[in-house]
C-alpha positions as CSV (number, residue, x, y, z in Angstrom):
1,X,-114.8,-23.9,-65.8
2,X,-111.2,-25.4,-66.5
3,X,-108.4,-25.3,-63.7
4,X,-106.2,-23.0,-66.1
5,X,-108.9,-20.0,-66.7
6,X,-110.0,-20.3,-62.9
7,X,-106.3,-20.2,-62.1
8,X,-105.7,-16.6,-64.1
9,X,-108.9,-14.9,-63.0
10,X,-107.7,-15.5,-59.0
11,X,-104.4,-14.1,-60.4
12,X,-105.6,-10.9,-62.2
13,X,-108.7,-9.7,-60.5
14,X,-107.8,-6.9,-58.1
15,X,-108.9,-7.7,-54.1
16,X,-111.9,-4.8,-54.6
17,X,-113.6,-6.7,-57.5
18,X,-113.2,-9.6,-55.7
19,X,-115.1,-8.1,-52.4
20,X,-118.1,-6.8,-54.5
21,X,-118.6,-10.3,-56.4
22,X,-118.3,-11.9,-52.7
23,X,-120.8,-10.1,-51.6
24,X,-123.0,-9.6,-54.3
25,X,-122.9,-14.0,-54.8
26,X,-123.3,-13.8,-51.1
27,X,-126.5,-11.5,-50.7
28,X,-128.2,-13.5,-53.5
29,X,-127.4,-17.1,-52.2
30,X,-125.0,-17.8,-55.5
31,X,-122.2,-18.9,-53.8
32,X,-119.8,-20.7,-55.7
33,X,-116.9,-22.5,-55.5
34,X,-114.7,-19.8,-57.4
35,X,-116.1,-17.1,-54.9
36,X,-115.2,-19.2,-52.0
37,X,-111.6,-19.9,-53.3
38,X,-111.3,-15.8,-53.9
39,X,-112.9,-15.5,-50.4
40,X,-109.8,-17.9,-48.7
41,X,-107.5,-15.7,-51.2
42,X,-108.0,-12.7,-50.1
43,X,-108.2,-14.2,-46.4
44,X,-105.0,-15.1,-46.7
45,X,-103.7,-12.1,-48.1
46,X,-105.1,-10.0,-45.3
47,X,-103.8,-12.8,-42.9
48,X,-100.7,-12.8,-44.5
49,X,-99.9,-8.7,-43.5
50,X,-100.9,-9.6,-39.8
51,X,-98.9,-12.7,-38.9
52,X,-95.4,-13.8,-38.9
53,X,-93.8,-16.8,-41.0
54,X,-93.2,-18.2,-37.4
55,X,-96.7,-17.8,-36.0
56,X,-98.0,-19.3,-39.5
57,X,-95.5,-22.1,-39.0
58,X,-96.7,-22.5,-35.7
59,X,-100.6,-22.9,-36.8
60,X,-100.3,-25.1,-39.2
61,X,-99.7,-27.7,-35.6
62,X,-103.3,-26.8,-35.5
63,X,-105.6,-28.2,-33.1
64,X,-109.5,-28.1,-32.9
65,X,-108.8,-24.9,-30.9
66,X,-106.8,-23.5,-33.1
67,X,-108.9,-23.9,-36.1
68,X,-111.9,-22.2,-34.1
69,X,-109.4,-19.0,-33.6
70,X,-108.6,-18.9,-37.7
71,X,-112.4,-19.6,-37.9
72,X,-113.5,-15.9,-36.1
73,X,-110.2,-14.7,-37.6
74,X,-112.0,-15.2,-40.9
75,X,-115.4,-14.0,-39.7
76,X,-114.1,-11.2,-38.2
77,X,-112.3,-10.6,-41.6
78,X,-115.4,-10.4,-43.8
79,X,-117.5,-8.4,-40.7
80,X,-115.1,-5.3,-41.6
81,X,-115.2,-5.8,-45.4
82,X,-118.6,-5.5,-45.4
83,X,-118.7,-2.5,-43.7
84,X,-116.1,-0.5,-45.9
85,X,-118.1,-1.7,-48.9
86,X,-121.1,0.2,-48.1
């Protein structure tokens, strides 16, 4: 798929479509790479509403510590997704 159409699709699909396509990729083992880059999208987003530019500025000095705390971040992200999906 070229960079341009995957570009507009991440720009105009709302976050809800997004979570169903996620999960529905997800439950049958289709995982793509387009679902994971909406996945980090809307990761961000939510990530986004929850930290400061100065704690983000702060992060990126990640270390391997770090990384592990975005990691459950993120896991703990998609655990509540799924559970206001269903």
């Amino acid at each position: 798929m070229p960079a341009l159409v995957i570009d507009e699709l991440r720009n105009s699909v709302s976050d809800g479509d997004l979570i169903k396509a996620i999960v529905q990729a997800n439950e049958h083992g289709t995982s793509s790479e387009l679902v994971e880059t909406f996945q980090q999208r809307l990761f961000k987003r939510w990530l986004k509403k929850r930290v400061s530019p100065t704690d983000i500025s702060q992060a990126n000095k990640v270390t391997k510590e770090s990384e592990l705390t975005v990691l459950k971040a993120y896991e703990e992200f998609w655990r509540r997704k799924k559970k206001y999906i269903f």
